[in-house]
C-alpha positions in Angstrom: 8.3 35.6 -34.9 11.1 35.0 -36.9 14.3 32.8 -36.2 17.5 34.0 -36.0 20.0 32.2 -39.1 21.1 29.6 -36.6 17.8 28.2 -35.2 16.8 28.6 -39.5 19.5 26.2 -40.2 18.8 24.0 -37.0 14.7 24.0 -38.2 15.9 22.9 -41.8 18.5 19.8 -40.0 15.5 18.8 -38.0 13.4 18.9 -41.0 10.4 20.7 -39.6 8.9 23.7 -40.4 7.9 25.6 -37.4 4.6 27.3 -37.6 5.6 28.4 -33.6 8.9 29.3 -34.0 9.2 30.7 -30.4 8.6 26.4 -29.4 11.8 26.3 -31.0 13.7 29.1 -29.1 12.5 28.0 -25.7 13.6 24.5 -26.6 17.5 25.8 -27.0 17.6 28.2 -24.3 19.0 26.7 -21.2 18.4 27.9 -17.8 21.7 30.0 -17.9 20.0 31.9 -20.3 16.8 32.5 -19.2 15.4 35.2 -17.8 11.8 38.0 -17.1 11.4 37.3 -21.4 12.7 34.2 -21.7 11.4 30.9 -21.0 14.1 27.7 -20.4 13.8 24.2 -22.3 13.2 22.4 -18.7 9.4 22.0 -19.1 10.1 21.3 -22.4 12.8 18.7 -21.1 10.1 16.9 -19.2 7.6 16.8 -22.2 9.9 15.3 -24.7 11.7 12.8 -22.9 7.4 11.3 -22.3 7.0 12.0 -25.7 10.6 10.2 -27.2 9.7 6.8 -24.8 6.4 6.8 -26.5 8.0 7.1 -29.9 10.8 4.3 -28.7 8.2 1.7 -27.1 6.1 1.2 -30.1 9.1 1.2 -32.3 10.5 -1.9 -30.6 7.8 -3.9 -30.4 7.4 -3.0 -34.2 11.0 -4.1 -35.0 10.6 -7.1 -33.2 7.5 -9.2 -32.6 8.7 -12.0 -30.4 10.6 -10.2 -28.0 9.7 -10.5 -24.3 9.5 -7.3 -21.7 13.2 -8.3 -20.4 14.5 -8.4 -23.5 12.9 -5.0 -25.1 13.5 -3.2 -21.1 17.2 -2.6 -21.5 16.9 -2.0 -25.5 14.4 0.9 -24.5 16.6 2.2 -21.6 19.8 2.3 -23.9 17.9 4.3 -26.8 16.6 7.0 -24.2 19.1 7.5 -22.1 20.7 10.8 -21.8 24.1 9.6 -23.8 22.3 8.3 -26.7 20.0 11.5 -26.6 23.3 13.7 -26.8 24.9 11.7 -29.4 22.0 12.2 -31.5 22.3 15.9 -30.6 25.8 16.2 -31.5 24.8 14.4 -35.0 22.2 17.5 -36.1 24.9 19.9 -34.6 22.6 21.2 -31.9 25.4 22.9 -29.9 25.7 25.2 -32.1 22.2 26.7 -31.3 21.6 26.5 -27.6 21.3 29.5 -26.1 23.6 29.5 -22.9 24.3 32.3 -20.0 28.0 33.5 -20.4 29.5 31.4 -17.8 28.0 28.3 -19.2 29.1 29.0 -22.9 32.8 30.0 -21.3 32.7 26.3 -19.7 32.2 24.0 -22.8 28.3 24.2 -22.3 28.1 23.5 -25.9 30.0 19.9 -25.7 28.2 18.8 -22.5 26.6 15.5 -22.5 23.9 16.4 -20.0 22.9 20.0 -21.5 22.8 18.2 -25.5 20.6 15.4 -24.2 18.5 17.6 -22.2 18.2 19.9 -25.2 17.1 17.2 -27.9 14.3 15.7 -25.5 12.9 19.7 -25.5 13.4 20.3 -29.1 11.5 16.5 -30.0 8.6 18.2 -27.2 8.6 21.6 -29.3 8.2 19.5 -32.7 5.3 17.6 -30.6 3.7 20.6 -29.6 4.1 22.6 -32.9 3.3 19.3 -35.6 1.4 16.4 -33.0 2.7 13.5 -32.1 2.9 12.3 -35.9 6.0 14.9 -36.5 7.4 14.1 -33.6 7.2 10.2 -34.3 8.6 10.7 -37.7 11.4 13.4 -36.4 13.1 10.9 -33.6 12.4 7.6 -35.9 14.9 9.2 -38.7 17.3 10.7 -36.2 17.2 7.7 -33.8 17.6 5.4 -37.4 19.8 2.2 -36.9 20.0 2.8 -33.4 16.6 1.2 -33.2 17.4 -2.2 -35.1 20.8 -2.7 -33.5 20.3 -2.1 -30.5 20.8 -4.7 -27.9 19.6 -6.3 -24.9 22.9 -5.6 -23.6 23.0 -2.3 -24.1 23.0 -0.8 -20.5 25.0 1.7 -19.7 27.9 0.7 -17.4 27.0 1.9 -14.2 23.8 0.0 -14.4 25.6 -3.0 -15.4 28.0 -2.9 -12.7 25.5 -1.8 -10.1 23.2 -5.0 -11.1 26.5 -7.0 -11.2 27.0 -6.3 -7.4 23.2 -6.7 -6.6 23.2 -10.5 -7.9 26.3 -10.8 -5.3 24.5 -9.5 -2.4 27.3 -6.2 -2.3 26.1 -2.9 -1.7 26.1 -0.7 -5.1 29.6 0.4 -6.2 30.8 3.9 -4.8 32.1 6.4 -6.7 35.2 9.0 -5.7 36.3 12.0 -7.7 40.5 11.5 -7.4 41.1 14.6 -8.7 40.3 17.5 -11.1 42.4 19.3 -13.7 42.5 21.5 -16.3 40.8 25.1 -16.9 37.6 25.2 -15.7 36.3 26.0 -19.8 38.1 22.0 -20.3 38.3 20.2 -17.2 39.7 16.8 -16.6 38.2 14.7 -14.2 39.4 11.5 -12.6 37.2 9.0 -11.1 37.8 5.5 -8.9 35.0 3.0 -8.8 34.8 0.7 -6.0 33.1 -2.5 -5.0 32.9 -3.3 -1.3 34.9 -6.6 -1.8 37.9 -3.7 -2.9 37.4 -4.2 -6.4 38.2 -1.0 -8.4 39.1 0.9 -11.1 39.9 4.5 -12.1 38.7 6.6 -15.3 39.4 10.1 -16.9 37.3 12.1 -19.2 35.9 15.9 -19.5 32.8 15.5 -17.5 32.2 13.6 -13.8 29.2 11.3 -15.8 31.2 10.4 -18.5 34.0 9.8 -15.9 32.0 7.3 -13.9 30.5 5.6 -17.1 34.3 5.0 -18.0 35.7 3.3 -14.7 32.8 1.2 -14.3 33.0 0.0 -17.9 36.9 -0.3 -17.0 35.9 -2.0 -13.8 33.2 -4.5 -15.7 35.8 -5.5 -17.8 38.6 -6.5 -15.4 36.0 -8.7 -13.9 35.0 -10.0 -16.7 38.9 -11.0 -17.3 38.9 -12.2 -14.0 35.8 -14.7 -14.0 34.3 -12.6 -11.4 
């Protein structure tokens, strides 16, 4: 099988040489796209995201040798999670390759958070599967790079920060309301409040209702941080 000039110039970013190229193809094509010939990238999906907290795991306790299970727990979260995954995405340009149904490609499917970071956990599982786990180790270690030494303890996302923050007061977690929506539906605009149960709150915009939340509760986070809350 050959691969079309995109998925070449994808193969040569990722520095791998496929010797299954189709691994490759099924680990771009998203459900919107699938079909009686051709497979999606969720099994794939589930694969690599085993495969990138193996990777991540022995990478921490290899860049630092002292540090406990609560401090490396939240460092390990924060370099899987599906932002970081995306971001990493976006850095090798693989929007450009995924192979999306018409409606999904109409609607920004190329810019979304959630389809990028599911789509680098199922290309890392098709370098797995194609090289071993020794490609796939060296693959996310040089796209990961910094990430892994600079990370922090603090590096939660901000829902889980302001979730645990209510937890240690005895409040329920925070709820989260979608204000309103704007915008074409290829570029949506979404605005979301975050409230605590004390009425607490905060409201957020961005293209995508994850994104959205992550900003109000980082918006919320830091008005109680101003407040001494």
């Amino acid at each position: 099988m050959k691969l079309s000039a995109d998925l070449q110039a994808l193969s040569q970013r990722l520095g791998h040489r496929f010797e299954r190229p189709e691994l490759l193809v099924r680990a771009v094509t998203h459900s919107s796209r699938s079909g009686a010939n051709r497979t999606d990238n969720q099994r794939l999906e589930f694969l690599g995201d085993r495969v990138l907290g193996l990777v991540m795991a022995e990478a921490l306790l290899a860049e630092d040798k002292t540090a406990t299970e609560g401090q490396l727990a939240p460092r390990f979260n924060a370099l899987v999670r599906k932002e970081t995954c995306a971001d990493v995405a976006r850095q090798i340009d693989l929007g450009a390759a995924l192979k999306l149904g018409r409606s999904e490609m109409m609607s920004g499917g190329r810019r979304k958070q959630a389809l990028l970071g599911d789509a680098m956990e199922a290309v890392i599982a098709a370098v797995y599967l194609d090289g071993g786990f020794g490609a796939a180790k060296e693959l996310v270690l040089r796209l990961w790079g910094d990430r892994i030494g600079t990370v922090k303890e603090d590096a939660r996302d901000a829902k889980t920060a302001l979730q645990e923050w209510a937890q240690a007061r005895g409040m329920p977690p925070p709820s989260y309301i979608e204000v309103s929506r704007d915008g074409p539906d290829h570029a949506p605009v979404f605005v979301i409040a975050v409230k605590l149960e004390d009425g607490q709150s905060a409201e957020a915009r961005a293209g995508s209702k994850r994104q959205a939340e992550q900003a109000a509760a980082k918006s919320l986070l830091s008005l109680l941080e101003k407040s001494g809350s």
